[in-house]
N, C-alpha and C positions, 0 to 999 in steps of 0.2 A: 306562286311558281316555285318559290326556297322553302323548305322549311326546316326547322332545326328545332329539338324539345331534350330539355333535361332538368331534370331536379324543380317540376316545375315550371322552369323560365324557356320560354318558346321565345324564337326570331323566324319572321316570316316575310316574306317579300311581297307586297301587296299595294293593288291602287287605292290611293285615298281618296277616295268618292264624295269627300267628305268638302273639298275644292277641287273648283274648275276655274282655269284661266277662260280670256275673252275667247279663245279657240278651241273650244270645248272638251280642253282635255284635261288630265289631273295628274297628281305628281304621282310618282313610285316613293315610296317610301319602306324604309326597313323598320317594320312592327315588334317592338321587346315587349312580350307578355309576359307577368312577374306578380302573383296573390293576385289576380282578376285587375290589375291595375298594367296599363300597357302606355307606353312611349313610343316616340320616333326618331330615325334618324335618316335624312333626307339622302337622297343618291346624285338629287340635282337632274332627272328623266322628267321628264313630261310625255304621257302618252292618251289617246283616246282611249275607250273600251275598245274599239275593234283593234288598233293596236296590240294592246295586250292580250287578247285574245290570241293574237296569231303569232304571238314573240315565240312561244316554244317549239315552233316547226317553221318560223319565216325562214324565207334563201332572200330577203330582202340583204342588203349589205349596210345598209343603213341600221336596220334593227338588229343585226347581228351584232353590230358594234354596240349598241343600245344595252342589247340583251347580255355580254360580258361584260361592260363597265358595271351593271346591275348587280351579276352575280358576284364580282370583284367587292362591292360595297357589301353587299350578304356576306361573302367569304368574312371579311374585317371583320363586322359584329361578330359574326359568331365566334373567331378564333377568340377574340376577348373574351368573351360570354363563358366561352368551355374555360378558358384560364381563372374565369375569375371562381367560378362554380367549384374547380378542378381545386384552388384557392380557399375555398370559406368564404370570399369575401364581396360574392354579386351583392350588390348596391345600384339601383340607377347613379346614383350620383357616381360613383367609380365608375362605370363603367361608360359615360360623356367622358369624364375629364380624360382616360384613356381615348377614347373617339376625336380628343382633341377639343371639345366645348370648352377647355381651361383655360386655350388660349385668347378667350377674351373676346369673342364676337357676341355682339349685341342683336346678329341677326339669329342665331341659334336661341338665345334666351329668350328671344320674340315668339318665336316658333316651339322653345317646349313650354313656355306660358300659353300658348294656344292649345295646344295640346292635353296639356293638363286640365285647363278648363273645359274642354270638350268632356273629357273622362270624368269629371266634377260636376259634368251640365251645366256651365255654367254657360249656355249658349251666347247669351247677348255679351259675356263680357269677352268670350273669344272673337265674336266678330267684332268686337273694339279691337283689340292689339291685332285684329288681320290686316283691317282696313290704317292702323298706324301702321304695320308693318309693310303692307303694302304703299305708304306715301313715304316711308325713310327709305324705302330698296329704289323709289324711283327717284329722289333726291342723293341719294350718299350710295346707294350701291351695294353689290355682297361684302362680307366677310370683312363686316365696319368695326373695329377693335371698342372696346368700350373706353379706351385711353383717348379716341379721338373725337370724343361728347363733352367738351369744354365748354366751360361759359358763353366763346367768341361763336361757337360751332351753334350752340342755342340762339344764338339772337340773329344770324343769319337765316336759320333753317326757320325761324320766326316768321324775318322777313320775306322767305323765298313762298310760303304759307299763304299771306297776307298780301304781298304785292304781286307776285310772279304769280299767284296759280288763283288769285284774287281771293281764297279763302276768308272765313272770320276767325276773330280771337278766341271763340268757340273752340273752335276746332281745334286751332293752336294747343288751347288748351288741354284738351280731349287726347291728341299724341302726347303731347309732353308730358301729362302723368302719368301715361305708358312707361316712358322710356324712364322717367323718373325711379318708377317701381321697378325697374330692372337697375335702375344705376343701385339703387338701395340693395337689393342683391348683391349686387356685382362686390360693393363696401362691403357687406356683410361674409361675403366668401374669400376675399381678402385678393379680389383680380383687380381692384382698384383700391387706393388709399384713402384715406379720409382728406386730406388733402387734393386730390382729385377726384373727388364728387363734386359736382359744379353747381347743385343746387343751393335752394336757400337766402340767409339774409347774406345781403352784400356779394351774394353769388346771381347765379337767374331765376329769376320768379316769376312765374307760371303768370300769364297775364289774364287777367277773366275779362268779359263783357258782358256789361249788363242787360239781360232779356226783358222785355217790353211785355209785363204780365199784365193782362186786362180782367179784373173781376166782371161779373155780367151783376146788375141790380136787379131786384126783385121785377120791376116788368119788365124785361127782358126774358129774364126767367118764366116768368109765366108767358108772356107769349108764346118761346119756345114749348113750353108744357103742352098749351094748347092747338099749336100747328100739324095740321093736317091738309097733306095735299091728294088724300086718297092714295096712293102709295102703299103697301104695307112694306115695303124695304126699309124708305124713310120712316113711317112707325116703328120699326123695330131698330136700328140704329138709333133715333131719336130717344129711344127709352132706354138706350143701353148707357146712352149719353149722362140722363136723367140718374141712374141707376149710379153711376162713377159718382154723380153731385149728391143725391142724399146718403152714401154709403160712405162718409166719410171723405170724402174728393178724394176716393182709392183710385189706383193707379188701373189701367187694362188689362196689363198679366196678373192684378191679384184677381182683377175680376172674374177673367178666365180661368184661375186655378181655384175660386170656390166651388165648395163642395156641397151638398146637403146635408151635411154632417155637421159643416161652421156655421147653419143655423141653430138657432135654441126657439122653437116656438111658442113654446109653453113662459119664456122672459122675455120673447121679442127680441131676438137681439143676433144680431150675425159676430164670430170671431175670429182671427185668424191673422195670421202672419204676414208681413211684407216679403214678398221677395226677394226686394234690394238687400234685406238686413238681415234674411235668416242664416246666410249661410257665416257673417261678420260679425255679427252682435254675440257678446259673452253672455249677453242675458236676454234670453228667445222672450221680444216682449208681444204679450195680445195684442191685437186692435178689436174694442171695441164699439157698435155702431148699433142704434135702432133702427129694428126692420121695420119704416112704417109701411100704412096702408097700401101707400103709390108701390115703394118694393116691392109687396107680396102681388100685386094687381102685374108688375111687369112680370114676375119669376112664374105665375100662372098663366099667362099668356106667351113668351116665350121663350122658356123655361124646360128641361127635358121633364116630358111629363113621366118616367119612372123617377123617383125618388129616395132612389136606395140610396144610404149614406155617403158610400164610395163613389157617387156620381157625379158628375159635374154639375151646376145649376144650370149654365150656358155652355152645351158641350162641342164649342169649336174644336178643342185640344183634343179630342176623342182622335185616336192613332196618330200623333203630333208627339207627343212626350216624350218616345222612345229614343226620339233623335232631337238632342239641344238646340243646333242650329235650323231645323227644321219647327221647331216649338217658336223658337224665337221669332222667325222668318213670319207663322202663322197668326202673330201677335201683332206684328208690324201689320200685316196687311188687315184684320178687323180694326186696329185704330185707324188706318187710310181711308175703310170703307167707313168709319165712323164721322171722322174727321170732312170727309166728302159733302156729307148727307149734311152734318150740321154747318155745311161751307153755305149749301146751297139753302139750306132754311132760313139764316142768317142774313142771306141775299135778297132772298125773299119778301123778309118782312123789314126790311133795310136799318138792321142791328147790327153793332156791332162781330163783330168775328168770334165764333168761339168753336172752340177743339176740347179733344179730351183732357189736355193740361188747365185749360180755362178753367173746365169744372172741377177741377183739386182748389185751383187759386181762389174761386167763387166760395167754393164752401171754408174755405179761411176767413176772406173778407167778410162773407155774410155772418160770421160768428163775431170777427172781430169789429163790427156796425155796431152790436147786440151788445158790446163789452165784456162779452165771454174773455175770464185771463188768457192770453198767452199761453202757460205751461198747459190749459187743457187743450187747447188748439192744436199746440205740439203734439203731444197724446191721442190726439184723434186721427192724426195725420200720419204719426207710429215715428216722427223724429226723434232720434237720440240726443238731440240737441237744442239749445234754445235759438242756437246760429242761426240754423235753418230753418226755425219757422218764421223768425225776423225778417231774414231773405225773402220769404214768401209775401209777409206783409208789407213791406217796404213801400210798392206802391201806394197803399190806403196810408197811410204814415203821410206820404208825399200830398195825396188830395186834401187828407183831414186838413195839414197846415196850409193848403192853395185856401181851401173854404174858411178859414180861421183868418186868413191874412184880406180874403176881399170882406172882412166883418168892419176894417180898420176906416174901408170908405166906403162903406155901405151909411147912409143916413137918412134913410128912409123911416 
């Protein structure tokens, strides 16, 4: 509806389509576009499409008012904008702290950590800090100074988590390293002191809870292998299942972003990147995994039968990619329908429960049965850490010593 362009740096006045409230409409936002990299800065409008649609000819009285508080926020950006350009000295970062982001709200730095991860695709980890940001705006409210996230302020919004909204320590968790990572900002930009950073030892510590991982044992495994209900939905789910366990107990979104390219035929062997870690890791490390027989038997059954490099092997993603939270969203829902299918085969043949995280943990256990070390399990699983493959093992730790302790009165 605004637009402004110079030197480059555009400001536009535009619906974010990108959320929608339960009332189906999405915010106005003011868009700074600056080297193909664009930011936000909120007006505080909520409007439908039809709304917006008809803001630049309403006689409504309501959107008229709507429509000049609008152009009022546009006016701001840009008078800045032209100063700073007019200056030498456009910077995003200049050009918030003039907007007022300096003075220290934690909901702004929510909101351009959303943002920036959208612009980075980093889809799933925008809708983390939306969904924290969405549970700290309905607990604490707008324009929450980052001076007022204290120790005391932690252990209540713990408790309000936990008892009032019945949440898990999960979750707890899940926001608070949000807000964590912006307190770390906030010290690092000098809007809070080191003195008031509240995390840490003898400050508040992030509290975990421990998840009930189930490995599945070899006949369970093959049962699953061999379950058929005539179905070919559950055949196809069921193998994609299958597919996650012999590939290294890769995760869904690696499986969906393989390519024909990460296979090697002529060594057998699939490679490729995690996603959690490419965009973090200082050193891009391979994963690699034998493609046996059962692989190649799912990837030509189905599997896109062009096999040009640049192709997907399983091309859910296909018109998904372009949009982060869209990619993300499409990833959620094949693990659901995954997660479904092996709910009800599981039920079926009255096993155990298993999902796609079962088959990461399965093909740990199952190596660590075999006494495969440690650091190559790690390595297979693409951890940067020995932490986290310990974590993973933890339960088979727990059984070996239950089986080792009923040795003490076994006397048979």
């Amino acid at each position: 509806m605004h637009k402004y362009t110079k030197e480059k740096v555009s400001v536009t006045s535009r619906l974010d389509k990108r959320f929608q409230n339960k009332e189906g409409k999405y915010p106005v936002k003011i868009e700074i576009s600056h080297n193909r990299i664009r930011r936000y800065h909120g007006t505080g409008k909520d409007l439908s499409q039809e709304e917006w649609n008809e803001l630049p000819k309403t006689k409504s009285k309501n959107l008229i008012k709507i429509r000049n508080e609008i152009k009022d926020s546009f006016d701001k950006v840009q008078n800045i904008v032209k100063t700073l350009i007019d200056e030498k000295e456009f910077t995003f970062e200049i050009l918030f702290n003039r907007l007022g982001y300096s003075k220290g709200y934690i909901n702004d730095a929510f909101q351009n950590k959303i943002d920036s991860d959208i612009e980075e695709k980093r889809g799933g980890n925008a809708q983390v800090y939306e969904c924290a940001l969405n549970n700290f705006e309905k607990y604490a409210g707008k324009n929450v100074s980052f001076k007022t996230i204290t120790i005391d302020w932690l252990k209540k919004y713990e408790n309000h988590i936990v008892i009032t909204e019945g949440g898990s320590y999960n979750t707890v968790g899940m926001y608070a390293r949000c807000i964590r990572h912006l307190m770390v900002k906030a010290r690092e930009n000098g809007i809070i002191t080191k003195a008031e950073y509240p995390f840490g030892k003898e400050k508040y510590q992030i509290p975990s809870q421990d998840g009930k991982k189930k490995a599945l044992d070899k006949e369970t495994l093959k049962k699953i292998m061999d379950y058929d209900d005539g179905s070919e939905a559950t055949a196809n789910y069921r193998d994609l299942w299958i597919f996650l366990y012999l590939c290294n107990g890769m995760t869904m979104y690696d499986l969906l972003l393989l390519k024909f390219k990460n296979i090697d035929y002529e060594d057998k062997e699939i490679s490729f990147f995690r996603i959690k870690t490419i965009r973090t890791a200082v050193t891009k490390k391979h994963i690699h995994a034998i493609l046996l027989p059962e692989m190649e038997t799912i990837i030509n059954k189905w599997g896109n039968p062009d096999k040009k490099p640049n192709n997907y092997i399983f091309p859910y993603l296909v018109g998904y990619r372009e949009d982060p939270i869209k990619e993300k969203n499409r990833v959620k829902d094949i693990t659901r329908r995954v997660n479904r299918r092996m709910a009800k085969i599981t039920k079926q043949l009255n096993l155990p429960h298993a999902s796609t995280y079962s088959a990461r943990h399965t093909f740990a256990t199952v190596l660590k049965r075999k006494g495969i070390p440690t650091s190559f399990i790690g390595d297979s699983l693409g951890h940067t850490n020995s932490k986290t493959t310990e974590a993973y093992l933890a339960d088979f730790e727990k059984e070996t010593r239950l089986e080792n302790a009923n040795l003490l009165t076994d006397f048979a």
